[in-house]
C-alpha positions as CSV (number, residue, x, y, z in Angstrom):
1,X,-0.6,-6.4,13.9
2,X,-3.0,-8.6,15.7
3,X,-2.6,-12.7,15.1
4,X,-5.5,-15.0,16.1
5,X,-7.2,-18.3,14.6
6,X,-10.5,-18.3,13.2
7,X,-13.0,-20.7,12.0
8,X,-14.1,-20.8,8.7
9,X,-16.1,-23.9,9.6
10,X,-16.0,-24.8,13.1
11,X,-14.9,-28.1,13.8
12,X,-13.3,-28.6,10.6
13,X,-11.2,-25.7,8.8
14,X,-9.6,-22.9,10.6
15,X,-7.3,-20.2,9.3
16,X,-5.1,-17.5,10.9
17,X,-6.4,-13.6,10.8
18,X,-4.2,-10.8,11.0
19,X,-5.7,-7.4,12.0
20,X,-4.5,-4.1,11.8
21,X,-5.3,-2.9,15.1
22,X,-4.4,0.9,14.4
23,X,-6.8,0.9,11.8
24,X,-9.5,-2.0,13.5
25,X,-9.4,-3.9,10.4
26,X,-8.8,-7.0,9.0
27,X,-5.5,-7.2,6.5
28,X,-5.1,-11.1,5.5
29,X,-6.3,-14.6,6.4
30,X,-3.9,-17.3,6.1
31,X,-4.3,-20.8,5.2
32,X,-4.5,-22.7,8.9
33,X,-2.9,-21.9,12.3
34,X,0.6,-23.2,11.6
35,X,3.7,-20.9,12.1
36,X,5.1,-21.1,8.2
37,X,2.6,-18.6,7.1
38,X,2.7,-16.5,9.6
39,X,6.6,-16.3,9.1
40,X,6.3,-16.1,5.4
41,X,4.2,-13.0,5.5
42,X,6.0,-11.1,8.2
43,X,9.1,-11.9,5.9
44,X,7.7,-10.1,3.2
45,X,6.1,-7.8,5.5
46,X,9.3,-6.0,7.2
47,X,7.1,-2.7,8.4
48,X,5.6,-5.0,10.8
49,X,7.1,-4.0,14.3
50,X,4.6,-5.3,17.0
51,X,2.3,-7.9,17.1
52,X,-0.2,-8.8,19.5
53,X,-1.7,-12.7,19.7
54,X,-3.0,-15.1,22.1
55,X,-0.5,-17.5,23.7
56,X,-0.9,-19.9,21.1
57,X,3.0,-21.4,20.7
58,X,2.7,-21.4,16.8
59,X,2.0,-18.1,16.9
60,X,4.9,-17.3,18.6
61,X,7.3,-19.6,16.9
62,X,5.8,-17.6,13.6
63,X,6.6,-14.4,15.0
């Protein structure tokens, strides 16, 4: 699973994109770039085994 921000209008609202990278496509956008989300949806998203991201810090508080 790849994790990266993404603007949905730069400058003023940004969300978080998770990618399945084995199959090169998107899977979910989540509301911001704050680590709650992120946790929430790997929580009920056990499969998940690897993720990839930048070194954002919320990202890998999320994780």
């Amino acid at each position: 699973m790849g994790v990266d921000d993404s603007a949905l209008r730069k400058g003023d609202s940004y969300a978080t994109i998770l990618v399945d990278l084995e199959a090169r496509c998107p899977v979910d956008v989540l509301p911001g770039r704050d680590p709650e989300p992120l946790t929430a949806r790997l929580r009920r998203h056990p499969e998940v085994e690897v993720i990839c991201r930048d070194r954002a810090g919320a990202y890998a508080e999320g994780a």
